[in-house]
Backbone bond lengths (Angstrom), bond angles and torsions (degrees), N, CA, C in turn:
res aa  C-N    CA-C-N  psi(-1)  N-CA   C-N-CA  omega(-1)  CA-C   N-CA-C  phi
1 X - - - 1.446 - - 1.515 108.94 -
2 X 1.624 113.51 152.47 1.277 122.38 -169.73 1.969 110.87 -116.66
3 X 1.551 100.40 100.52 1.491 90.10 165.50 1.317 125.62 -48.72
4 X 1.214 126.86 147.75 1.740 138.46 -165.66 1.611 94.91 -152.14
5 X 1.029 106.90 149.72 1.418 141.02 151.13 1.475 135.48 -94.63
6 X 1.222 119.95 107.38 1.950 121.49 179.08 1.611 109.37 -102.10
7 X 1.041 86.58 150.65 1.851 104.00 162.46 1.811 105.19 -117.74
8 X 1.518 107.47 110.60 1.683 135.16 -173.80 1.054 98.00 -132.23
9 X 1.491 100.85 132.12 1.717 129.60 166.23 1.688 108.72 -49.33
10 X 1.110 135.20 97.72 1.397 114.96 164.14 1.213 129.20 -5.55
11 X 1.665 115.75 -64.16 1.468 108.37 -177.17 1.606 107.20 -65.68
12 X 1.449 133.83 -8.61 1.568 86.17 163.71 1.145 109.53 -120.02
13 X 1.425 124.47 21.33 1.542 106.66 155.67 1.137 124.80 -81.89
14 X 1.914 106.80 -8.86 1.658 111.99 152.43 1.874 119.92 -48.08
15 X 1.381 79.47 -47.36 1.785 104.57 169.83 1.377 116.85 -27.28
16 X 1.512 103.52 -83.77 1.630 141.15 169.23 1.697 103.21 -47.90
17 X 1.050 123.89 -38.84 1.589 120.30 177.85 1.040 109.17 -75.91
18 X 1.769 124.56 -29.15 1.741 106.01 -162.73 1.443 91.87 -88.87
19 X 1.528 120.72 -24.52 1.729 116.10 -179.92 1.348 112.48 -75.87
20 X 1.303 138.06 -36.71 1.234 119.79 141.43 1.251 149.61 -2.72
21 X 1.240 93.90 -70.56 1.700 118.47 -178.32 1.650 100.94 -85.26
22 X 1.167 136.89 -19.35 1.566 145.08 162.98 1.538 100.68 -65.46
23 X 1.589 104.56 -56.21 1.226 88.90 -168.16 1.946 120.85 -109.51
24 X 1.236 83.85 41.89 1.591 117.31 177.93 1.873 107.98 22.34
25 X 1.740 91.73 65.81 1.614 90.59 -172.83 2.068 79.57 -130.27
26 X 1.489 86.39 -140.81 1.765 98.24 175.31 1.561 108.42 -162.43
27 X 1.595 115.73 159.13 0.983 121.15 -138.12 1.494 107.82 -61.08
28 X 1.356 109.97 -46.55 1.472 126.98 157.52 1.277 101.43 -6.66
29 X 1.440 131.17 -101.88 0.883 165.44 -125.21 1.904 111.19 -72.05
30 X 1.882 89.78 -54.32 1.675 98.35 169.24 1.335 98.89 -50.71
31 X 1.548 90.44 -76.56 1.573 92.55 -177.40 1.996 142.26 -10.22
32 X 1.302 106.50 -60.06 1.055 130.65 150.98 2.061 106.43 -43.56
33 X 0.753 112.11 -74.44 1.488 110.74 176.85 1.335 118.50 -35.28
34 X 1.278 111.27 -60.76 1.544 133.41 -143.66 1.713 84.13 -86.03
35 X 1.795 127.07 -8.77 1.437 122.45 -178.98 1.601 92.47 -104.81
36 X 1.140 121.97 -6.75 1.684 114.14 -177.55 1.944 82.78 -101.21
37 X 0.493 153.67 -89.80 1.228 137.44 -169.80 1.362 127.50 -24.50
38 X 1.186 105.23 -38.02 1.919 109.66 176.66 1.770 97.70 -60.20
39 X 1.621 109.87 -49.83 1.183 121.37 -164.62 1.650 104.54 -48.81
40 X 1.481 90.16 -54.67 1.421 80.13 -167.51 1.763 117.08 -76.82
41 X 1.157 131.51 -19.72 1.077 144.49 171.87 1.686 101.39 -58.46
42 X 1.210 119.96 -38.90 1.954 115.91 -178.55 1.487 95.36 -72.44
43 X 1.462 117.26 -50.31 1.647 105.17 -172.11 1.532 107.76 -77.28
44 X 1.070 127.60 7.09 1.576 122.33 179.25 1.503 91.67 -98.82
45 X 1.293 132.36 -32.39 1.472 129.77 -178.75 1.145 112.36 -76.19
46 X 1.734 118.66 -33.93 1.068 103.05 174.55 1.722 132.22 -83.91
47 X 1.165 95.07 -30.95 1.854 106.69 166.65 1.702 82.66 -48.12
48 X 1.411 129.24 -99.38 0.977 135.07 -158.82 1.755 117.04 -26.66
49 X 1.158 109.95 -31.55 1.482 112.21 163.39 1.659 120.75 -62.59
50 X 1.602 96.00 -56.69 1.588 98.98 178.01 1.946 115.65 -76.71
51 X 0.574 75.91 -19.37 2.115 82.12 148.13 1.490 131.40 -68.65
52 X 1.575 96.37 -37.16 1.275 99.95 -170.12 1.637 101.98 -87.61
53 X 1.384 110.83 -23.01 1.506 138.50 -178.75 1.528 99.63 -54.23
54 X 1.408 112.28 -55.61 1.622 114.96 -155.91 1.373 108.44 -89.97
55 X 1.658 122.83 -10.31 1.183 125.64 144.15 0.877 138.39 -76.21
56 X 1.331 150.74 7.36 1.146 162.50 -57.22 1.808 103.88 140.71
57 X 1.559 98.48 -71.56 1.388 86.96 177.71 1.743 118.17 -101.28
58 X 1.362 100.95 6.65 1.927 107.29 164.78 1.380 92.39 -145.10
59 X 1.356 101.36 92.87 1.978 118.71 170.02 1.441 90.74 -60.04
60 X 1.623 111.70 152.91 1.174 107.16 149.39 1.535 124.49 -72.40
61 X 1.612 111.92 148.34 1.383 115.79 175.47 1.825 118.52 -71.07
62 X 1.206 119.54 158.38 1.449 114.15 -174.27 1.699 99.44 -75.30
63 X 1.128 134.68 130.03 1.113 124.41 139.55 1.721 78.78 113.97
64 X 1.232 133.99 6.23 1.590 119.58 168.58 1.360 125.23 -95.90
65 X 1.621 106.72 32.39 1.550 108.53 169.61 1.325 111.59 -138.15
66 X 1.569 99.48 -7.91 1.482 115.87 -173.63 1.785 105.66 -36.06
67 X 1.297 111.29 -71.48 1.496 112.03 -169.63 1.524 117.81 -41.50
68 X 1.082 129.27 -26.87 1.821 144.71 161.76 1.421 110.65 -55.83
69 X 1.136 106.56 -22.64 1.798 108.21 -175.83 1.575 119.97 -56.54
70 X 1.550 93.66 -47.01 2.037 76.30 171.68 1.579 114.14 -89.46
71 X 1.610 119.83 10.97 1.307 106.00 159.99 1.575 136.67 -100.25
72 X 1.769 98.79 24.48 1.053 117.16 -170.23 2.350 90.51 -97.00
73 X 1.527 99.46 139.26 1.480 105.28 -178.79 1.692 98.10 -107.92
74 X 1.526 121.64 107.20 1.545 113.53 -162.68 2.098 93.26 -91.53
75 X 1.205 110.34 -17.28 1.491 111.13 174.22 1.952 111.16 95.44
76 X 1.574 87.43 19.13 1.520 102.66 172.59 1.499 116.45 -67.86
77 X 1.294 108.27 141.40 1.769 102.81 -179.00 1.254 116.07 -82.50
């Protein structure tokens, strides 16, 4: 592991301290978390972008899923 240095607003490392101590870890540690979460939240936006991309530039056609229809189970009685 690599010591680092931040520049944080007081009020939320007031923030970051009272969740800490809630969640009986240390700042380190949130910290570390709360940057794997951003992480994964940018690559979930971005997949989710290039998804929206590939629909976008190959719409689906009308009638190109049709044949799947009776192998869809909707949980009707």
């Amino acid at each position: 592991m690599k010591t680092i240095q931040i520049t944080i607003d007081e009020s939320l490392l007031d923030e970051v301290d009272r969740a800490t101590r809630d969640l009986k870890t240390n700042r380190s540690a949130f910290i570390r978390e709360a940057v794997k979460l951003a992480l994964q939240r940018s690559l979930i936006g971005r997949l989710e972008a290039a998804h929206a991309k590939g629909y976008a530039d190959k719409p689906v056609a009308p009638g190109e899923f049709d044949i799947w229809e009776d192998e869809q189970a909707w949980g009707q009685p």
